[in-house]
N, C-alpha and C positions, 0 to 999 in steps of 0.2 A: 197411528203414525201422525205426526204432525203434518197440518195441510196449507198450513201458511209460516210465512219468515216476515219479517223487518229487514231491509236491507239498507247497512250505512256506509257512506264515503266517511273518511276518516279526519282528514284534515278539516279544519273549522268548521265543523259539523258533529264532532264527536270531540276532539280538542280544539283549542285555542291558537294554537300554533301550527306549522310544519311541523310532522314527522320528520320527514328529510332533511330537516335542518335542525331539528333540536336536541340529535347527539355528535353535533360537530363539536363541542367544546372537551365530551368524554373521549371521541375519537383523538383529540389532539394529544389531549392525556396520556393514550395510549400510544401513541405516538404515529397514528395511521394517517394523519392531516399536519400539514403546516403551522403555524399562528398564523400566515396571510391568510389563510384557508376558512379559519375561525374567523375574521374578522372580516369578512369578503360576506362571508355565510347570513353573519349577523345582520349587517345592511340589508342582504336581502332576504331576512326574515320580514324586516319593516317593510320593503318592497310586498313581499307576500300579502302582509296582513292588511295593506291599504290598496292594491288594486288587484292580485290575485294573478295567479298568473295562466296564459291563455294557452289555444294550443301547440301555435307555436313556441313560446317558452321551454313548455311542458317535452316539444320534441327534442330543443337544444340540449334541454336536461338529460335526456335519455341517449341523446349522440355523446356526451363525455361520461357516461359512465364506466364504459372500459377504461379510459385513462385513470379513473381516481379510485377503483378497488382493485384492478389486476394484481394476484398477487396477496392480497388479505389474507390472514390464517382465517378461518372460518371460525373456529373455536373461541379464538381471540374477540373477535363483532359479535361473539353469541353474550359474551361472558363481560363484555364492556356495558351492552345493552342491559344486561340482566342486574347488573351492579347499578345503575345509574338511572335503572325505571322510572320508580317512587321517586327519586328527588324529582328527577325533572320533567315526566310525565302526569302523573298524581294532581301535582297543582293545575296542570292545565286542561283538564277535562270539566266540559261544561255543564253544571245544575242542570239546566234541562234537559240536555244528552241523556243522563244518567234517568231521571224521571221518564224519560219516555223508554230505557231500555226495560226497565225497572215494569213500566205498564206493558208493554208488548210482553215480556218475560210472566208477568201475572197474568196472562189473557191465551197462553198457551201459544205464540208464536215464537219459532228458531228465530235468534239472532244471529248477522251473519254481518261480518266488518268484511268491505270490499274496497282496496286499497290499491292505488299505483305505490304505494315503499314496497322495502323489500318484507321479507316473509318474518326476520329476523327482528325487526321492530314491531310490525301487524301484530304478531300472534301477542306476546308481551302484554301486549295494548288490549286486545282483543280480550284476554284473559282477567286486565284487571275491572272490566269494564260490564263482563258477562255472558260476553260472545257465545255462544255453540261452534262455527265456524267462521274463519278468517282466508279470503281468499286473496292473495297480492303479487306482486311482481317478484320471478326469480329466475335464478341463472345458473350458470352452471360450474360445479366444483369438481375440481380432480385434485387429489392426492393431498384433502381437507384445502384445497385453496381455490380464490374465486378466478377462474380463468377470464373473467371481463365478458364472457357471450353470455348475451341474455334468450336465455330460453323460453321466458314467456312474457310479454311485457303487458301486466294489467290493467287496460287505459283504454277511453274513449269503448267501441263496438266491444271491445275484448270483455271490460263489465259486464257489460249486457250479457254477453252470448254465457258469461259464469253465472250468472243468476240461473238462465234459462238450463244451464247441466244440473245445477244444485237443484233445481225444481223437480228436473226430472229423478235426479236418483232421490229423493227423499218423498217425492209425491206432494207438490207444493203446489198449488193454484195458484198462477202468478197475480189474475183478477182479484184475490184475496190479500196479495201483498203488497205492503208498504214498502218506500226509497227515501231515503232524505239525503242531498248532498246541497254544498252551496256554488258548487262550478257547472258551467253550460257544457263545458269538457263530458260531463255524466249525464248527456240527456236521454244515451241511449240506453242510459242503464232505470234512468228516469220512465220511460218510456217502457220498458218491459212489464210494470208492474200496473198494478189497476187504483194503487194507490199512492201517486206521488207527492213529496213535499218540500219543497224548497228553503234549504236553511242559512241565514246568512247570503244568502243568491250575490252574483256577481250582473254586473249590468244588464248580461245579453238572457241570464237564464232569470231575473226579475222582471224581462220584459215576456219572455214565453210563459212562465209560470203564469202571470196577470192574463193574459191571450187567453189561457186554455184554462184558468179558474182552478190551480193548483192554491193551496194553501201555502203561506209564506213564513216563515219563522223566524224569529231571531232571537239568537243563542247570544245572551251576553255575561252569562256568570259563570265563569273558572273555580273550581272549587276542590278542595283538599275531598280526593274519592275513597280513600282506606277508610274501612269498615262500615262504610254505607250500602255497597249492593251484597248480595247473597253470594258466597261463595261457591263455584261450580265444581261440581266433584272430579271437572275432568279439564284440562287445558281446552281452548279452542282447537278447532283440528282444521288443517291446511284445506281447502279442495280440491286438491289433486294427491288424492293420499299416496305416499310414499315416493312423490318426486323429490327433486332436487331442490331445495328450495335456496333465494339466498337472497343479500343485503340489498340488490338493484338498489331503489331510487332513492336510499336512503342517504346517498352523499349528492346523488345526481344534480339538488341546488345549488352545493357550492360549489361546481363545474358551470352551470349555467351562469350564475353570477358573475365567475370568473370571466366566462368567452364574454359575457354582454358586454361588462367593461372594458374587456380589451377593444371590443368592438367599436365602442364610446369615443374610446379616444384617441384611434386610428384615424 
């Protein structure tokens, strides 16, 4: 049995971009978002990638995401995401991500993407990347559709405490495992393992990291990933096998973006 994992935050640490934000153009396609929605979204993509967003943000996001999936066909977010992967994911997974999944996966450690999106972009992701398992935010569906309650919201202590279930049912020694995220939001997840690393860090986790003599990393090459890591015989698999999983925080940016501004310019 394997006795150690890698464990990674997904956004700018694993891609280049939001998750959350980087199938709002498919979604509009699909006709699930606005064009305000897309174009609200995109701003605050650039918002993201230059100061990152904290934890309250991160809550606002999570207070409208009943507003902006209630109602989703399920099938339909499965089948937009799954068409639109490769174009708009693929390019944005970073050379070094990849290389270090690439070495933990050759050194005999599970890799495990640990994500505030929903389950319905993670795993996707997780899959083209090389994952074992994907654990992330999801909610809850009746009669194929997202009824807006979120049943598990993946974030902050909630990280940690899944590392800590995934250790135990697999037999992982967390003193032997590695973390990489670049937000302070994930210190508790940081914090679980005996080997943390800091990737891309945001202010307040570049100043902890440097304190406590974590390694720091920066990820700056986006690279085309089809057909450079090994193929897994098996999809990632959720960590709460055979719940409910579903899109959570995958529109939850362009909710926040929206209230900020309205907030703006009140």
């Amino acid at each position: 049995m394997t006795r150690a994992a890698a464990f990674f935050d997904l956004d700018k640490t694993v891609i280049a971009r939001s998750s959350a934000l980087a199938f709002g153009r498919p979604f509009f396609q699909g006709g699930l978002i606005n064009r305000r929605a897309v174009l609200r979204g995109t701003f605050a993509q650039l918002v993201f990638m230059f100061s990152g967003a904290d934890e309250d943000q991160v809550e606002r996001m999570r207070a409208h995401i009943t507003a902006m999936c209630t109602g989703w066909a399920v099938a339909q977010v499965r089948d937009i995401v799954e068409e639109a992967l490769h174009e708009i994911v693929d390019p944005l997974i970073y050379a070094e991500a990849a290389e270090l999944i690439e070495a933990h996966r050759a050194e005999g450690r599970d890799v495990v993407i640990v994500s505030t999106s929903g389950e319905e972009v993670v795993a996707p992701i997780g899959a083209m990347v090389g994952a074992d398992y994907v654990v992330a935010t999801r909610m809850v569906i009746a009669e194929g559709r997202y009824t807006g309650e979120i049943e598990y919201y993946n974030y902050g202590e909630a990280k940690a405490q899944s590392l800590r279930d995934l250790a135990a049912r697999r037999g992982y020694d967390l003193a032997d495992c590695h973390a990489y995220s670049d937000s302070s939001t994930d210190l508790p997840m940081l914090e679980a393992v005996g080997h943390p690393t800091a990737v891309n860090p945001d202010k307040t986790l570049r100043r902890v990291a440097l304190e406590r003599g974590w390694p720091v990393l920066s990820f700056t090459k986006p690279m085309a990933l089809r057909g450079r890591l090994r193929a897994l015989p098996r999809p990632p698999r959720p960590l709460l096998a055979g719940a409910t999983v579903g899109v959570g925080a995958a529109v939850a940016g362009l909710a926040w973006y929206s209230r900020r501004r309205s907030q703006d310019s009140g």
